[in-house]
C-alpha positions as CSV (number, residue, x, y, z in Angstrom):
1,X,-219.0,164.8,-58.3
2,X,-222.4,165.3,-57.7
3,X,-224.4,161.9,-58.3
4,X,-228.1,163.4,-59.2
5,X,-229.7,161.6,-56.1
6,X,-233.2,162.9,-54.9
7,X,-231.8,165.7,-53.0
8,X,-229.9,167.0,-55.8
9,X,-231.8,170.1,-57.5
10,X,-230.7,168.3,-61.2
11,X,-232.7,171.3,-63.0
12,X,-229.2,172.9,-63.4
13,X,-226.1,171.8,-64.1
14,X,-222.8,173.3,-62.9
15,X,-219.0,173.5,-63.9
16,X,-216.3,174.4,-61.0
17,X,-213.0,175.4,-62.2
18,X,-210.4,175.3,-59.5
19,X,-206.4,175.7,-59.5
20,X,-204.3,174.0,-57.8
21,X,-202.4,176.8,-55.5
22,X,-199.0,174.6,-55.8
23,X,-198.9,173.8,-59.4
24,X,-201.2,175.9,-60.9
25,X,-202.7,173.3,-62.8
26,X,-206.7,173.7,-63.5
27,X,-209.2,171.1,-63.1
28,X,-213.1,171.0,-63.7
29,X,-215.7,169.5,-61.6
30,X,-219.5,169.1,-62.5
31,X,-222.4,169.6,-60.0
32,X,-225.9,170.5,-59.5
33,X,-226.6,174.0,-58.3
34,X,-227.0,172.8,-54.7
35,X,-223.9,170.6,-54.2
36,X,-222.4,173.1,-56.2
37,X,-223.0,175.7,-53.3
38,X,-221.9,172.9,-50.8
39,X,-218.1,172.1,-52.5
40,X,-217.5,176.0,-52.9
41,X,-218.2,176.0,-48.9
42,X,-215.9,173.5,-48.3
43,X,-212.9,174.9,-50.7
44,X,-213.5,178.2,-48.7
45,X,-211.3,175.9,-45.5
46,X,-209.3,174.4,-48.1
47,X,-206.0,175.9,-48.6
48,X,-204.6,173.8,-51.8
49,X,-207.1,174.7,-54.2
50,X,-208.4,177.8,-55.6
51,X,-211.6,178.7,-57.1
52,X,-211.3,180.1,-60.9
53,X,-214.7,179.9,-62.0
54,X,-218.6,179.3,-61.7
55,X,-220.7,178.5,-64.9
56,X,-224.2,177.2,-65.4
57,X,-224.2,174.9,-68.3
58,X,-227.0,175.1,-70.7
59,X,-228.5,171.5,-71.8
């Protein structure tokens, strides 16, 4: 989860949908734009999970 700190770019907010590739069960996670970019990085050498989805959220 991404915690806002002073290097986060908090100007957007993101929601990460990912699916479990074993039970199929979907979770959400919440980030900034950058640490967004950082955990889809890391889920590209991560064979478990899926990505579903990508959406900016509007505040």
């Amino acid at each position: 989860m991404c915690d806002h700190s002073t290097t986060c770019s908090s100007d957007e907010d993101c929601r990460l949908v990912l699916r479990n590739r074993l039970t199929r069960m979907e979770t959400f996670e919440y980030y900034c734009k950058a640490h967004l970019v950082a955990r889809v990085w890391d889920l590209e050498h991560d064979d478990s999970l899926d990505v579903v989805d990508a959406t900016f959220l509007e505040r």
